[in-house]
BARONU-733924 format. One record per residue (C-alpha): x, y, z. Coordinates in steps of 0.05 Angstrom, whole numbers, plus 5000, padded with zeros to 4 digits. Example, Ala and Ser with C-alpha at 12.3 -4.5 7.8 and 13.67 -1.06 7.14 Angstrom:
! BARONU-733924
524649105156
527349795143
This chain:
! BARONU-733924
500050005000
502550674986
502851245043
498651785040
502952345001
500653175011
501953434941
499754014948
506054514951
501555004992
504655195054
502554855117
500755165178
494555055206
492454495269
491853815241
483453575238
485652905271
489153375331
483753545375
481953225442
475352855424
469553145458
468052675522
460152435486
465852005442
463251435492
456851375454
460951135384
458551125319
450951225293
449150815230
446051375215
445852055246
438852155283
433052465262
427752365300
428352195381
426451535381
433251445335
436351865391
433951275447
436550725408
444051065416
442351235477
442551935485
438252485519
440153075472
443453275422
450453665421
449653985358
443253995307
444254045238
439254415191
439254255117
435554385058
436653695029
433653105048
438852695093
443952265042
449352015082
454852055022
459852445025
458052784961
453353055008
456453655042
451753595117
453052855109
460252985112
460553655163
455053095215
460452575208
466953035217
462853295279
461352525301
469052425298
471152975337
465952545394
459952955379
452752755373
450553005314
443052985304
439253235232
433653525212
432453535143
427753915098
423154235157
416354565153
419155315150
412055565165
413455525243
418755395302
415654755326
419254305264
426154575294
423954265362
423753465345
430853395369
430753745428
434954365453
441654315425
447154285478
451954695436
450254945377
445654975306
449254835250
444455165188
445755065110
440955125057
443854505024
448454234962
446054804918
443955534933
436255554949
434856034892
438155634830
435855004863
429055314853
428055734796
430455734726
435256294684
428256644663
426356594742
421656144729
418755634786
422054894779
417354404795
421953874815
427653824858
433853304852
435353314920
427953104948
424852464947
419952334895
424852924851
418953424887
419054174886
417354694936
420854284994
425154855023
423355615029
427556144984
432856375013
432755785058
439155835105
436556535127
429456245143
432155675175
436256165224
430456485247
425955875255
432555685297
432156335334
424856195354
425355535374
431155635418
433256295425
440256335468
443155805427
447955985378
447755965302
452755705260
451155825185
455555445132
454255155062
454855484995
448756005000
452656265048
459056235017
457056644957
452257225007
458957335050
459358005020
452758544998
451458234939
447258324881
441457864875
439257674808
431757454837
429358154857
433758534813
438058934874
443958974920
442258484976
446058525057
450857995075
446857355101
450657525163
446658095173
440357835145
440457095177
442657365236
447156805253
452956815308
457656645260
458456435188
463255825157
465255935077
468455515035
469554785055
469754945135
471754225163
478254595187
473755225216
468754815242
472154365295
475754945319
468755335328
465954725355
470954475404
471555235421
463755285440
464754655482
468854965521
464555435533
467656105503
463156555479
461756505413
462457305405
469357165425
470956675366
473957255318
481556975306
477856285253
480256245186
474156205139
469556585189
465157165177
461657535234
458258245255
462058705292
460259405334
467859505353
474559635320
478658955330
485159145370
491758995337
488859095265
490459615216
485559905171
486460075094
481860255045
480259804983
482260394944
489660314972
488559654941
485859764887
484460504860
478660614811
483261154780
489061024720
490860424693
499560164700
500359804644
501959054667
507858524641
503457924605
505757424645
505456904589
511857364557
518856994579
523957464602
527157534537
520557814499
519358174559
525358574553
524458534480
518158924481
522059444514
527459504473
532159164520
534658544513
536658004573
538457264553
545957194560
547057034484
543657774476
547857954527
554457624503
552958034433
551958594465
559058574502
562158394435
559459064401
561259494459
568759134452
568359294376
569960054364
566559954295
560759614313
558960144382
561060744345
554761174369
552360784421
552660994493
557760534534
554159974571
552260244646
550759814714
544759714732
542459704802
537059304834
532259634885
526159444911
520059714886
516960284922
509960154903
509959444915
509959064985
512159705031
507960265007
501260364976
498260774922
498461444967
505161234984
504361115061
507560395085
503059875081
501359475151
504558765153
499258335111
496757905169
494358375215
491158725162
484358885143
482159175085
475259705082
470559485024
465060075014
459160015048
453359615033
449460325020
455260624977
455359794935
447259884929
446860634908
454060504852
454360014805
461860284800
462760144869
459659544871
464559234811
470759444859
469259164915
466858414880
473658534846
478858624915
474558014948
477057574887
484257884895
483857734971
481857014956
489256564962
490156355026
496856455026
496157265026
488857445031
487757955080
482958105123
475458485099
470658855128
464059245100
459759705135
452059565144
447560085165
448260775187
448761155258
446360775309
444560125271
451660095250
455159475248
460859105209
460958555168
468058215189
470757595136
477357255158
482557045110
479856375072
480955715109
488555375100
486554745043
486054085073
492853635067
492153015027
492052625104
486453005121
481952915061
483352205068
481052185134
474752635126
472652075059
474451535102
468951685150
463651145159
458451435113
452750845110
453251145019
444351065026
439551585042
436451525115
432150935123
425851505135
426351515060
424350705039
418750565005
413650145011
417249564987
423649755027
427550074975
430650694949
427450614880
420050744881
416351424886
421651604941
428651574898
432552184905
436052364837
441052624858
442952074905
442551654842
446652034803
453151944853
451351274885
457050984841
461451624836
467251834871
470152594895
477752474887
479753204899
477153884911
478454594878
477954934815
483855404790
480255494727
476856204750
471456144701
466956814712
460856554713
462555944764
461155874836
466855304852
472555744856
468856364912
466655714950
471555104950
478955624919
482755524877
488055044912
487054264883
485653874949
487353134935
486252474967
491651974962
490751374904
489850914967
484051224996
480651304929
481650594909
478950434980
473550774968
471650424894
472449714939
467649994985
462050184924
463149454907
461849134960
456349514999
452349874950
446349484933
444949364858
451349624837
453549334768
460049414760
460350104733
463450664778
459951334745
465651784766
473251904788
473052674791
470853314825
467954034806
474153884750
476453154722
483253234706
486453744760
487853244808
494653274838
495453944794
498654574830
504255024828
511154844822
513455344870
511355424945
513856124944
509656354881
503055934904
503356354962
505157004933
500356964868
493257344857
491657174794
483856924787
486356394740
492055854728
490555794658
488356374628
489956754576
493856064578
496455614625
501355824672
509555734660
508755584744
502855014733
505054354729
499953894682
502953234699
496952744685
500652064700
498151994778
491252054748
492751624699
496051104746
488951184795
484551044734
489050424708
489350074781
482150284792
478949864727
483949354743
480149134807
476048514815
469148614802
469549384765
467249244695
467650014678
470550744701
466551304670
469352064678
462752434690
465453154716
467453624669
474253634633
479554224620
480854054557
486854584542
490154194608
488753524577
491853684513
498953754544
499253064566
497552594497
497051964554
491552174596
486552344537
488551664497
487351354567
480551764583
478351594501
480050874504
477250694566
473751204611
468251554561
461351164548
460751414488
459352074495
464652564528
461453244548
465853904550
464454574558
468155044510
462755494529
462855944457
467355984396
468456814399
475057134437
469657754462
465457304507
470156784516
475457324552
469857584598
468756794618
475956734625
475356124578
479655814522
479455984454
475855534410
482355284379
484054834444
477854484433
479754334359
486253974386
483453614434
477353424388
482953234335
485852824394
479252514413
477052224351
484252014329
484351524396
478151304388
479151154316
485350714346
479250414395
476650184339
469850544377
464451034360
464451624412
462852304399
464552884438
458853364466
459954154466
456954574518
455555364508
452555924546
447956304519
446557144538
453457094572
455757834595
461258094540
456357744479
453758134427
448657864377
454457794318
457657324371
452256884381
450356884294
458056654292
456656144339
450755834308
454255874239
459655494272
454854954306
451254864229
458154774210
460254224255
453353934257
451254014321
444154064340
443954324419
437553964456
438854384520
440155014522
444555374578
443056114592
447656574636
445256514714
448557054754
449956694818
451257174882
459057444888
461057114820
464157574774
461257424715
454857704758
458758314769
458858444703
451758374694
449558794754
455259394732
456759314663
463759334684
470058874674
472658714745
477058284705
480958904696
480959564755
474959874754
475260664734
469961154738
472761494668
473960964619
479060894579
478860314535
470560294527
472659644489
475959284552
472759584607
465359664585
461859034584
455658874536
450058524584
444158164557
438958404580
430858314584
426557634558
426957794491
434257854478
436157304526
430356874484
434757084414
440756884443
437856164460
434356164391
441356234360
443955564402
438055304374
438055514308
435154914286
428654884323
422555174272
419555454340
426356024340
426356164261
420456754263
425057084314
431156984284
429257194214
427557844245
433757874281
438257724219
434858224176
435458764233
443158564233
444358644156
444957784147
439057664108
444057264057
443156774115
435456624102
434056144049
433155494030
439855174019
445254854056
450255444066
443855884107
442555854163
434755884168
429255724113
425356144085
419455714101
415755644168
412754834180
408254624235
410254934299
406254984366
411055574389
413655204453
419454934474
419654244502
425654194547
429553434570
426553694634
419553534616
416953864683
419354564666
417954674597
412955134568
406455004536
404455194465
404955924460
399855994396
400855804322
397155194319
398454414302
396354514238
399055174213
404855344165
406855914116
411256054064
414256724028
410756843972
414957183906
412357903940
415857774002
409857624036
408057074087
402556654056
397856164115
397755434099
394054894135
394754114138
391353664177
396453504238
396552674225
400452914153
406952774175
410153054107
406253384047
410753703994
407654343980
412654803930
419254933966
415454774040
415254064079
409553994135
411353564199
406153564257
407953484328
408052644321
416152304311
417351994248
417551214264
424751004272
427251714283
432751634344
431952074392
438252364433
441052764472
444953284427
440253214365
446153334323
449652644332
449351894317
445651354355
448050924394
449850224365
443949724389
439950334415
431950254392
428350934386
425051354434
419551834431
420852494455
415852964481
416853604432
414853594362
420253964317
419254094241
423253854186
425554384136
426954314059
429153644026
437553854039
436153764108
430353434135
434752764141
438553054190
432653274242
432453024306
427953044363
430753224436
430152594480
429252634557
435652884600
437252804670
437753394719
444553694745
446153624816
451954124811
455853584872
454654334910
458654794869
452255224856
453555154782
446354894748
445254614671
């Protein structure tokens, strides 16, 4: 067996999880599964609880789970951890089955924020819910963790609150909420909590909770990584500094790329600094010829820079970093200035590394209501040791026995989805250093890869194997919020701790980054090896520009680890949207695609490679989504499901939206360069629905729309009937709706008719037709009619634009979707049902 290894080259310096003194209720060992009712209390034996934990989800005890995992790490520490799991909201007396709890709530609105979980992109109502039994929606209040905190106020009023989870992570700050259009108060403020746990907080929460147990105040707890709190009172021993000391919304410095090497650094300057350079340069200063009018060469010498690490913009020293705290406005000045607002989300992304974040702190109210929002420095990453110890928890991998059917299983009326869709799947690390703009991973779990060792994730396969009932032989995942960083970092301690960049690898991958893929490679070989596996899948998504630089790890992942369809997210083809997303241009995913298909061309296989794309991203005009969808018509893709732009709380993709600012770049009053600082937001139903109908350019339902839209733009050459336009000039059978994979949310027919067409007559004028709707196809000039009903023997997939799969019989879907003129009719599809995204808590929703 191989020892655990810590990989990671951050700097190590915080108290060891496994360190603590376990609390003396250890006695009572382990539950089989953590209580949630009091007759389960009895059984153990127990009188009350320690600590009660308040979730949005129904009660999974997986540690893809996050309360599963934060009951257990309590449980270790010799706490008894009781749950209560999607209460009635409407009163206190839910919030009471447990008992008083001795020490503390714990509150979290579960895996995904309350708000994505329940509405769509349009803020429209979901009617189900993957993390409910029976996939029901309306189980948990918006804005859940702060209604939980004051249901948790009223049942038990002196005990304190200890809000975690990722609705919390990403309300830290004021932040602008996308639901009622405004700038929102921190959840600290508006939960009224004692205290509140971001990020991953295993490492924050045993200290708070060992802390409370012995008995210190939890006003006192101030000094926790990871922590956010409200404060009356200036901390002692802290210095205070603006944001604008930080960063000034005045003039621009222009900064070294640092993608340049030294040499075309100095090069741009006109200097030059490799020693061959500098050997030549000797030689002409030696040659009287050759330096005749040039000055003699001169010493240089080295100082420090002023501006950098001892003094500030206005030129005073600068504090030393760790005892320093840095003044974001105010929540009134954020609400009232977009400006302001765009600032301030873009010094809480610089102050994200945990190696040299500082300190925050934002002012709520005014006068006598006047309180501060305090946020800690982020929590110190886990070592490898200690994520192996918090997955090797015993986690009984099965939702709570109060879920069983009638029949005594997980599979009736009562299956949670998204239970199902990780019963088989493994986390084998944690992070994201990706720092795409519209993502949620990166303000919630950092940007440091937290690994587990290859012995605890091959443990961990054994133990799918061999306890989970029905499984088949078919793990569903190795991977994490991304599949192929594991074991990825910096090369240099010194520079991981010293960086602020928001991204590894972009505008391109770091010269600092190592992309070694062979330990993932190594995990994925030993893990299919193992008795009893038949097949590894790689569900999470892939950085393709990362996989690219190691030729091994995609011919392994192609050969062996894709079930026939590999889904990526290039996320759109143009540089204007794609640098606001902080994304790869489109040419990485031609090499990897070239890659892909050349390996599984070797496989002697058929797999095909699904692109994802964002639609009415911030930073995308309408030219940029018409290029798109002439580039999807050109590589024959046919998108089913259609991704819109979500502005999550905090992300900065959402700061964009809110500001129409880059925070990508410092945020001026005056701009400069309109082009790179002025951001073009998509805004209202009707543009957001034009951007969708370009994804789905395909779809009869979008073509009224769009032919309106191209002839607005000046592209009307793209109208017509043959196979280099883009649209027809004809309109089939349509209903006007759009029948999602997610049945439950789609629309209903929004006028038109089953059995109404039209076509352009020579005057330019749309002429009615009608058919009779069981006509599935009636030639009628230049104009094919196709009612709602499939074709028999039409496949039905996923991305309409690709094969079938081999020994695959057809489906029927539920929308109806026209046919177009005899070029290309044959290659119409019908969209097929999908499964919904459990995000595995990153907040990030397709």
């Amino acid at each position: 067996m191989n020892a655990p290894i810590d990989v990671s080259f951050f700097p190590r310096n915080a108290k060891p999880l496994t360190s603590y003194r376990p609390y003396w209720a250890k006695r009572f060992g382990v539950a089989p599964y953590l209580p949630m009712s009091r007759a389960e209390m009895e059984q153990l034996g127990w009188d009350s609880c320690d600590v009660v934990l308040v979730t949005g989800d129904a009660y999974v005890d997986h540690p893809s789970f996050g309360m599963a995992v934060i009951g257990r790490v309590l449980e270790a520490q010799g706490f008894r951890v009781g749950i209560i799991a999607q209460p009635d909201w409407q009163s206190a007396d839910a919030f009471k089955v447990l008992g008083k709890p001795n020490l503390f709530w714990g509150v979290t609105a579960g895996n995904m924020d309350s708000m994505i979980n329940r509405y769509t992109a349009d803020r429209k109502i979901r009617s189900d819910d993957a993390y409910t039994p029976g996939d029901v929606g309306g189980k948990r209040p918006d804005r859940a963790a702060v209604v939980y905190s004051q249901r948790c106020r009223e049942a038990y009023k002196d005990v304190p609150i200890v809000l975690g989870g990722i609705e919390g992570s990403l309300r830290r700050i004021a932040h602008y909420d996308y639901w009622s259009d405004k700038v929102r108060r921190s959840i600290v403020v508006d939960s009224k909590c004692d205290i509140l746990l971001f990020g991953n907080a295993e490492r924050a929460l045993v200290e708070v909770a060992h802390r409370i147990a012995r008995r210190d105040p939890v006003e006192t707890i101030t000094d926790v990584r990871g922590t956010a709190f409200v404060r009356r009172a200036s901390e002692p021993g802290w210095f205070e500094i603006d944001s604008t000391e930080v960063d000034e919304p005045g003039r621009v410095d222009e900064l070294i790329n640092p993608y340049m090497t030294t040499s075309e650094q100095a090069a741009a300057q006109g200097q030059a600094c490799s020693q061959e350079d500098a050997a030549n340069s000797i030689a002409a200063s030696a040659d009287p010829q050759s330096a005749a009018g040039q000055k003699p060469l001169q010493t240089v010498q080295i100082v420090p820079n002023p501006a950098l690490p001892s003094k500030g913009r206005s030129g005073r020293a600068l504090p030393p970093r760790e005892r320093t705290v840095i003044r974001l406005p105010s929540y009134e000045q954020v609400k009232a200035d977009p400006v302001l607002y765009a600032h301030a989300n873009r010094v809480l992304h610089l102050e994200t590394n945990p190696g040299n974040a500082r300190a925050l702190v934002q002012a709520h109210g005014e006068g006598a209501t006047a309180r501060d929002v305090w946020l800690n420095p982020p929590p110190v990453p886990l070592t490898t040791a200690e994520m192996d110890w918090v997955f090797g928890l015993p986690y009984a991998r099965n939702p709570h026995p109060q879920y069983l059917d009638a029949q005594g299983s997980y599979e009736g009326p009562t299956k949670i989805p998204a239970w199902e869709m990780i019963r088989a799947s493994i986390n084998i690390m944690r992070g994201c250093f990706g720092g795409c703009t519209f993502c949620s991973i990166t303000e919630h779990e950092g940007r440091i890869i937290q690994s587990r060792s290859e012995d605890s994730i091959i443990a961990e396969v054994e133990d799918i194997r061999d306890k989970v009932k029905g499984f088949t032989g078919t793990i569903s995942d190795l991977g994490g919020p991304t599949a192929n960083m594991y074991r990825l970092g910096c090369k240099s301690p010194e520079i991981e701790a010293a960086c602020r960049k928001p991204s590894c690898v972009f505008p391109g991958i770091c010269q600092n980054l190592h992309t070694d893929h062979a330990p993932l490679v190594n995990i994925y070989r030993r893990a299919r090896k193992l008795p009893g596996i038949k097949k590894i899948l790689i569900g999470s998504g892939l950085r393709y520009d990362l996989a690219v630089k190691s030729p091994e790890y995609v011919k392994e992942l192609v050969q062996h680890h894709v079930g026939g369809y590999l889904k990526i997210a290039p996320e759109h083809t143009e540089a204007g949207p794609l640098s606001k997303m902080m994304k790869p241009g489109i040419g990485n995913y031609d090499r990897f695609k070239q890659m892909f298909e050349q390996y599984t061309e070797e496989a002697g296989k058929k797999q095909f490679l699904i692109p994802y794309f964002i639609a009415a991203h911030p930073g995308t005009t309408d030219e940029d989504m018409l290029n798109l969808a002439i580039w999807l018509k050109k590589n024959g893709f046919r998108a089913d499901q259609v991704q819109a732009f979500y502005p999550s709380p905090m992300a900065s993709a959402t700061a964009m939206y809110h500001s129409g600012r880059n925070p990508l770049t410092r945020v001026r009053r005056q701009m400069r360069d309109v082009a790179e600082e002025q951001v073009d937001v998509v805004r209202g139903e009707k543009r957001r629905r034009l951007h969708k109908a370009f994804l789905r350019y395909h779809d009869p339902n979008n073509w009224p729309l769009l032919r309106e839209a191209l002839k607005s733009m000046g592209r009307a050459d793209l109208i017509g009937n043959g196979k280099h336009h883009l649209i027809p000039t004809f309109q089939p059978l349509v209903d006007g709706s759009y029948q999602s994979a997610r049945k439950k949310n789609s629309t209903g027919p929004k006028g038109g008719g089953a059995g109404v067409g039209y076509t352009i007559n020579k005057d330019g004028k749309a002429v009615a037709l009608r058919r009779r709707p069981q006509e599935l196809e009636e030639p009628q000039g230049d104009v094919r009619f196709r009612s709602s009903a499939p074709q028999p023997g039409r496949m039905l997939t996923q991305n309409t634009g690709l094969p079938p799969r081999a020994g695959t019989g057809a489906r029927t879907g539920s929308r109806g979707n026209a046919g177009g003129n005899a070029a290309s009719a044959a290659g119409s599809r019908q969209g097929g049902a999908g499964t919904p995204a459990s995000g595995k808590g990153t907040g990030r929703r397709r």
